[in-house]
C-alpha positions as CSV (number, residue, x, y, z in Angstrom):
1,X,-19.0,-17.9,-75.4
2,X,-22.3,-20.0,-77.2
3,X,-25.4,-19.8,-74.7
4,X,-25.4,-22.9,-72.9
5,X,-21.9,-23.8,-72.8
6,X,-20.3,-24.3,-69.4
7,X,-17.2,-22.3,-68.4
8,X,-13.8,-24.3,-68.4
9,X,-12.3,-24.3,-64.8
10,X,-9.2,-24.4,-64.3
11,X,-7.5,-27.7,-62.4
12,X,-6.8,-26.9,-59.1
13,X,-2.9,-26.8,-58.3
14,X,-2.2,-29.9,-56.0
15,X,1.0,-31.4,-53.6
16,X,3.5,-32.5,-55.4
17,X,5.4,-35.0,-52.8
18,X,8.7,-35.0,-54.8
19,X,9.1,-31.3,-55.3
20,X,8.0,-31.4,-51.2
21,X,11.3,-33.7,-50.5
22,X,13.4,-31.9,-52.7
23,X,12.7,-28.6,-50.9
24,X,13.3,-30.1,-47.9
25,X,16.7,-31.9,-48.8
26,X,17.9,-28.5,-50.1
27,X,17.4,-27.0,-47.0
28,X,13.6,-26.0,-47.5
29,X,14.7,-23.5,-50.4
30,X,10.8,-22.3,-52.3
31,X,9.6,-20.6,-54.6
32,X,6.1,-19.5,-55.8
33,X,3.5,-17.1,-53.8
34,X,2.6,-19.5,-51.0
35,X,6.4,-20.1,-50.1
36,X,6.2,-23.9,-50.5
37,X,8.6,-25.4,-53.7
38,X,5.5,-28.0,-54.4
39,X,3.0,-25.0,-55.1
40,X,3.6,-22.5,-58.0
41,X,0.7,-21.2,-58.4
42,X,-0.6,-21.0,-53.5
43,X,-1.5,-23.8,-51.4
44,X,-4.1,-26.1,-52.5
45,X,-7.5,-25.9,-50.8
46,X,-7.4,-26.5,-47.2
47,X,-9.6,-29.0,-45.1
48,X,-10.4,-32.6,-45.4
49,X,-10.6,-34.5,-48.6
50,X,-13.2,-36.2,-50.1
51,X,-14.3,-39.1,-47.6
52,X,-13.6,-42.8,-48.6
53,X,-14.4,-46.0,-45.9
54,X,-11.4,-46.7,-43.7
55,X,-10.0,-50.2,-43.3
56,X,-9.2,-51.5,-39.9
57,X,-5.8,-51.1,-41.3
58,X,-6.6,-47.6,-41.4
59,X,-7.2,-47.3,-38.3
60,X,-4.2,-48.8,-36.8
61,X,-1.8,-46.5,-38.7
62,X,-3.9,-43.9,-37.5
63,X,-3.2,-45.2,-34.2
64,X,0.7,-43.8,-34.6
65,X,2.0,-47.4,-33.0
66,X,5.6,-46.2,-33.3
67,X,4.7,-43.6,-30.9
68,X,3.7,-45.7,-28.1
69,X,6.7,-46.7,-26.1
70,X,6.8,-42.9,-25.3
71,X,3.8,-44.2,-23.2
72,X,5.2,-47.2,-22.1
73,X,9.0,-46.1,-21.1
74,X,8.1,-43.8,-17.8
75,X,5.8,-46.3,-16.6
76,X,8.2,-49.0,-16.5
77,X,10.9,-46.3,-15.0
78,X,8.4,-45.3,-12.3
79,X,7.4,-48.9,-11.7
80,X,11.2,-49.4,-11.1
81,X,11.5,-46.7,-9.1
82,X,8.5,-47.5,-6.5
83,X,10.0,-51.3,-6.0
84,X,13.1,-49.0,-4.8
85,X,11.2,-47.1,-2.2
86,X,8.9,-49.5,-1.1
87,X,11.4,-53.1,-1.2
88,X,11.3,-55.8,-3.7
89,X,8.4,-57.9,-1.2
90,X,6.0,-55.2,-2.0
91,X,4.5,-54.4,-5.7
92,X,1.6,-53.0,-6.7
93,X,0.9,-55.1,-9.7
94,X,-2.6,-53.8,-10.7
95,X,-2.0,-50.0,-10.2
96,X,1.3,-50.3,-12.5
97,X,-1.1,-51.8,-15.0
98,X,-3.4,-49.6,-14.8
99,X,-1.1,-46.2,-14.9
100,X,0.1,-48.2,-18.0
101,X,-3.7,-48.3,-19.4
102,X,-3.9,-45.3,-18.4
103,X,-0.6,-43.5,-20.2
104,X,-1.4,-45.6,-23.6
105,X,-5.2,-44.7,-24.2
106,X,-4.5,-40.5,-23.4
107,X,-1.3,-41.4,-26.3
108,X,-3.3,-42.9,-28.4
109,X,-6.7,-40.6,-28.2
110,X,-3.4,-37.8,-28.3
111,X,-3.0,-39.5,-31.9
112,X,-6.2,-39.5,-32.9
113,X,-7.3,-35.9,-31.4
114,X,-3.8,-34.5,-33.4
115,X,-5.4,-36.3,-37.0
116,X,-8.7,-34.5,-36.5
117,X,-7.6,-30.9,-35.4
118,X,-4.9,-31.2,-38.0
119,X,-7.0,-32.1,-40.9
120,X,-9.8,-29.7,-40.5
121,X,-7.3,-26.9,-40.2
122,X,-5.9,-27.7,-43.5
123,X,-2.7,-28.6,-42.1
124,X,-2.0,-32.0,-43.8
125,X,-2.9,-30.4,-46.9
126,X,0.4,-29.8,-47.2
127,X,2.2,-32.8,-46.1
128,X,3.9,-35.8,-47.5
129,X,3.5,-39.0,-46.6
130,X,1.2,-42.2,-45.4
131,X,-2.0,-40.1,-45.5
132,X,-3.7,-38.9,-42.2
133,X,-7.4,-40.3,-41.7
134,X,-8.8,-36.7,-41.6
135,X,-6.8,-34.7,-44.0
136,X,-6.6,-37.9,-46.5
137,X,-10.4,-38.5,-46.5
138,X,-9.9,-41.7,-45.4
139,X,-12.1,-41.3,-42.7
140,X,-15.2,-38.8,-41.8
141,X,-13.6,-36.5,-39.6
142,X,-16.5,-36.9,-37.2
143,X,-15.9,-40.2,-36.8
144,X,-11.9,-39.5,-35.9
145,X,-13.1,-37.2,-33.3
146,X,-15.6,-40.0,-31.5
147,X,-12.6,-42.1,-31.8
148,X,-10.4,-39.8,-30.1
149,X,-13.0,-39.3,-27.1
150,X,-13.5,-42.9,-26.4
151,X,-10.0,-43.1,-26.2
152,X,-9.8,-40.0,-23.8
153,X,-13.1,-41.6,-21.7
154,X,-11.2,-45.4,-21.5
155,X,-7.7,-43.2,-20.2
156,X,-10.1,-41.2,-17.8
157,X,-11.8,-44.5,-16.9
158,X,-7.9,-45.8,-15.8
159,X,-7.2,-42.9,-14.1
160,X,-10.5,-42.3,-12.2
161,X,-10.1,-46.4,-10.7
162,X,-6.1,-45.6,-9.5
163,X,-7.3,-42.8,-7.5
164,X,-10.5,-44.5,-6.3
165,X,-7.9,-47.4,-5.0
166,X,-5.2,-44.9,-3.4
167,X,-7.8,-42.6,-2.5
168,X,-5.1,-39.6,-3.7
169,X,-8.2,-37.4,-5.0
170,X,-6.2,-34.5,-5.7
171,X,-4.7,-37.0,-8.5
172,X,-8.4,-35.6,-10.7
173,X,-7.3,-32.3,-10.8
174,X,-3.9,-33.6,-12.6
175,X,-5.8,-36.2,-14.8
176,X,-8.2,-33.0,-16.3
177,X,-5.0,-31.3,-17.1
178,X,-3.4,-33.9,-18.7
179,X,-6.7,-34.2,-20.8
180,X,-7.0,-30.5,-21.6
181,X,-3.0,-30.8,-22.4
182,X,-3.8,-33.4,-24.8
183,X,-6.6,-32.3,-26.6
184,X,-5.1,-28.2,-27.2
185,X,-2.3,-29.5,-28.6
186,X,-3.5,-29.0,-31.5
187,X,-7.0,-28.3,-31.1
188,X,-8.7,-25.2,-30.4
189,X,-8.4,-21.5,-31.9
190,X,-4.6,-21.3,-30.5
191,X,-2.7,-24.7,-30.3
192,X,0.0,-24.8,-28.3
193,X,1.7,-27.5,-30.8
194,X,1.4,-24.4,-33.3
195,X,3.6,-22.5,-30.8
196,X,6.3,-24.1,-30.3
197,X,5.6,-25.2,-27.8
198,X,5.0,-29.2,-27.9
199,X,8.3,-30.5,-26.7
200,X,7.2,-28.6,-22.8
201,X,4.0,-30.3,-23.2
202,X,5.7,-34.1,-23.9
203,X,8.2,-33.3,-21.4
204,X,5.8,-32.7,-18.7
205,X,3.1,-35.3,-19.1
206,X,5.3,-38.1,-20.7
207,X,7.7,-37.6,-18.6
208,X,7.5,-36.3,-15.6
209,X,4.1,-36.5,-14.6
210,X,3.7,-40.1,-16.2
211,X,7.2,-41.2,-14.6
212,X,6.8,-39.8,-10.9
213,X,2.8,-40.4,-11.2
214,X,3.5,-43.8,-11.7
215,X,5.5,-44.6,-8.3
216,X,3.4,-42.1,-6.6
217,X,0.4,-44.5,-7.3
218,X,2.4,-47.2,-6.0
219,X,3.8,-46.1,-3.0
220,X,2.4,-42.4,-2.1
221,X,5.6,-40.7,-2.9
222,X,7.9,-38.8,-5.2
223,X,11.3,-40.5,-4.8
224,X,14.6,-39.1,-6.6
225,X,14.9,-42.0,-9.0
226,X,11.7,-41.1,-10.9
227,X,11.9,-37.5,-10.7
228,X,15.1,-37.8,-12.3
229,X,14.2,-41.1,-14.3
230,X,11.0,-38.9,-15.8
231,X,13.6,-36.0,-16.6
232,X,15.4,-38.4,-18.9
233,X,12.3,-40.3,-20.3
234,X,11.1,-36.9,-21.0
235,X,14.3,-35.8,-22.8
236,X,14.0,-38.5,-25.1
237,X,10.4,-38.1,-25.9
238,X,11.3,-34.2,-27.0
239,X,13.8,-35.9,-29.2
240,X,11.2,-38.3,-31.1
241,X,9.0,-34.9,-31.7
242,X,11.6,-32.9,-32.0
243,X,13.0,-35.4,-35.6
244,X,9.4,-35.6,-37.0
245,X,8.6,-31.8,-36.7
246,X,12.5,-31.7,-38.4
247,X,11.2,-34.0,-41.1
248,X,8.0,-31.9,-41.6
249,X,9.9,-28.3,-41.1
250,X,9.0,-27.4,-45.2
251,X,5.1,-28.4,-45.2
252,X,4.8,-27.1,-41.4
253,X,5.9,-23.9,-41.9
254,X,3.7,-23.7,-45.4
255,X,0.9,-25.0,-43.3
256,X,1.7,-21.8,-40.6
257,X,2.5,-24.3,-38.0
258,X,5.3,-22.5,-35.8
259,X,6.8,-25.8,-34.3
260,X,9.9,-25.4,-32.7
261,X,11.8,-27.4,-35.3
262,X,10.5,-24.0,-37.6
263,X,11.1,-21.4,-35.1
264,X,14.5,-22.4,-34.6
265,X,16.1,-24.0,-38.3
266,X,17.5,-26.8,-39.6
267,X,20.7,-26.6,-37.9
268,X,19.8,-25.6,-34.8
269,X,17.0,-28.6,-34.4
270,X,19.6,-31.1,-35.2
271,X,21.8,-30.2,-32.6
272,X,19.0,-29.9,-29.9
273,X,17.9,-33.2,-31.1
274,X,21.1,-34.6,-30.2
275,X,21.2,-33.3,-26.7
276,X,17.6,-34.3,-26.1
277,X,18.5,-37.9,-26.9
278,X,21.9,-38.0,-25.5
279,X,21.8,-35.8,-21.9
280,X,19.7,-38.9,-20.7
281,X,23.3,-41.1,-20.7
282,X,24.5,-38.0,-18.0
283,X,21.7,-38.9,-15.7
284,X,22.2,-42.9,-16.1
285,X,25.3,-42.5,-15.6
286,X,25.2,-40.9,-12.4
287,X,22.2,-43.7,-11.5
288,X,25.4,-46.1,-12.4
289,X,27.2,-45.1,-9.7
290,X,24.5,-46.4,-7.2
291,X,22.9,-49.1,-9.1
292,X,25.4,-51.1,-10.6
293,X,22.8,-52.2,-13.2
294,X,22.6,-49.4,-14.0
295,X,25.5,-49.8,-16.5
296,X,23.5,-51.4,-19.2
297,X,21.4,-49.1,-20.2
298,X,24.5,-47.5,-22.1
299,X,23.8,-50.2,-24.6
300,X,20.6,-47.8,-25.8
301,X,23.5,-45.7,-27.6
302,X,23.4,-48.5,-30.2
303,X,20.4,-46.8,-31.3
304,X,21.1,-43.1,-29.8
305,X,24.0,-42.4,-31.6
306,X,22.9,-44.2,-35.0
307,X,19.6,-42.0,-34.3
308,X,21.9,-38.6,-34.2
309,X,24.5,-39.8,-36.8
310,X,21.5,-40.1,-39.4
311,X,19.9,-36.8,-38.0
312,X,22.7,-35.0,-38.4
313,X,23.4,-36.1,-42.2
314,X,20.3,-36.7,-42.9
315,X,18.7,-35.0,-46.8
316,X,15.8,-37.0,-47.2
317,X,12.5,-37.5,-45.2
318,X,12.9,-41.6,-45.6
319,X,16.0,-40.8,-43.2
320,X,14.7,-39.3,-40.5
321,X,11.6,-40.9,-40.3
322,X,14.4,-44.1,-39.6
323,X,16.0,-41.9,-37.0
324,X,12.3,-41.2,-35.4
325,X,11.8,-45.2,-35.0
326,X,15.4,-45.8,-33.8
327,X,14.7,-42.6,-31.3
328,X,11.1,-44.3,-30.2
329,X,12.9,-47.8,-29.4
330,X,15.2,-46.1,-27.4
331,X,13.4,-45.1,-25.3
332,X,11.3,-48.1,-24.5
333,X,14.7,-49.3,-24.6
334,X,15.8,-46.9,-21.8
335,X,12.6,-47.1,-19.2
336,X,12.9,-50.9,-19.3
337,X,16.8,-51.2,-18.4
338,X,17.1,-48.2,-16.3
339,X,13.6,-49.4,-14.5
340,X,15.4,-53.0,-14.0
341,X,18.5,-51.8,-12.6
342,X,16.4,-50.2,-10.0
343,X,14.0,-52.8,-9.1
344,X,16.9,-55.4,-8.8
């Protein structure tokens, strides 16, 4: 080599999002050291890309809007349910509103929170489509974490005036939880949403703690219709993670992220999609037979069963992400019917 002259690096090896969807439509078949069909050669180098200045647009995809009526659902099934216990002539409508505050800040910081810890893992490194803020260097990841603690403050700021109007202190003790819940999803040295262990944690706190939290705040108890409403709500809320971490099975388990979608196959997600979205009906049903209203929330199949049809067949990521917004719409679709038939 002539004194002076600069080695030639190589280029590093990058994603390639068409091998990525063909490995996944074949059934996540690889090849190459790092296991992955886009990378011949191991992964590309983990952590955040090069920063750029995020658009408001930005911002609001960020923001995961297709995900909210998982927040919105078990509030309007618990509002339901406390207009049960407590009659149709009493309604609390400031505490519903703010339990609904409340439940769509914590999803939203939940969003935000999941962008940072993911992209400064390296995790969206390896994964195909509409670029995170983090991991796409859309946005300084610093600057996603502030976000995701003002949204955390303004949901603790919701939740700290409902119990200073019921006076239910004990309710702090399950607000820090939820918080803690929210932010080791997937950040920390050990995420739980690495373990398999996410659909428990959407379950829990958007579902039952949202749904039966949100009569409790109305009306100081836990009644059958939203313990059982929040069961359902929750079901389908597993089902809407449980269809993206299906989509994402091929760069997740490249990425090391043991979802449960990756723990437990292909096959074996899609049919535990299908009875996460569908075991709901079982429980309407039976709500049917006391509320007579209750009858119309079988219309939601129009968009459950198209939901599993496409899950089931599905051999592209296009697909499912279709399935995921059909799945998200029926369940605001579900809380709002299911909470009317039991208000009225």
């Amino acid at each position: 080599m002539a004194q002076g002259a600069r080695p030639v690096r190589p280029k590093q090896q990058r994603l390639n999002p068409a091998a990525t969807l063909a490995g996944a439509a074949s059934g996540g078949k690889t090849s190459g050291r790092s296991g992955h069909p886009a990378y011949k050669n191991g992964p590309p180098r983990k952590g955040p890309a090069a920063v750029k200045q995020a658009t408001a647009a930005d911002w609001i995809v960020g923001a995961r809007l297709r995900t909210l009526p998982l927040a919105i659902a078990p509030v309007l099934l618990g509002t339901g349910a406390a207009i049960v216990a407590a009659g149709p002539g009493i309604y609390h409508p400031v505490r519903a509103l703010l339990a609904l505050a409340a439940a769509l800040l914590l999803q939203i910081g939940v969003n935000y929170a999941n962008d940072y810890s993911d992209g400064i893992r390296g995790t969206d490194a390896f994964r195909v489509g509409p670029a995170r803020l983090t991991g796409g260097g859309v946005a300084d990841p610093r600057t996603v974490l502030r976000v995701a603690l003002v949204f955390f403050g303004l949901a603790a700021v919701a939740g700290l005036t409902l119990v200073i109007l019921t006076q239910y202190w004990w309710l702090l003790l399950v607000g820090v939880v939820a918080l803690l819940a929210a932010w080791f999803y997937t950040g920390g040295k050990k995420p739980y949403g690495y373990l398999g262990l996410g659909e428990l944690f959407v379950f829990v706190f958007f579902g039952l703690v949202a749904t039966t939290g949100t009569t409790y705040v109305q009306v100081g108890d836990f009644t059958t219709e939203s313990v059982l409403g929040g069961v359902a709500i929750g079901l389908i809320a597993c089902a809407v993670l449980m269809v993206n971490n299906l989509r994402d099975i091929v760069p997740d388990k490249a990425a090391g992220k043991r979802t449960l979608a990756v723990r437990i196959g292909r096959t074996a997600s899609r049919v535990v999609f299908c009875v996460f979205l569908l075991l709901p009906f079982v429980i309407a049903g039976l709500f049917s037979l006391v509320y007579p209203l209750g009858i119309f929330t079988f219309f939601v199949l129009l968009l459950a069963l198209p939901a599993c049809l496409i899950t089931v067949t599905a051999t592209s990521a296009k697909e499912l992400i279709l399935a995921l917004k059909l799945t998200s719409l029926a369940a605001l679709a579900y809380g709002l019917l299911l909470g009317l038939a039991f208000a009225f």
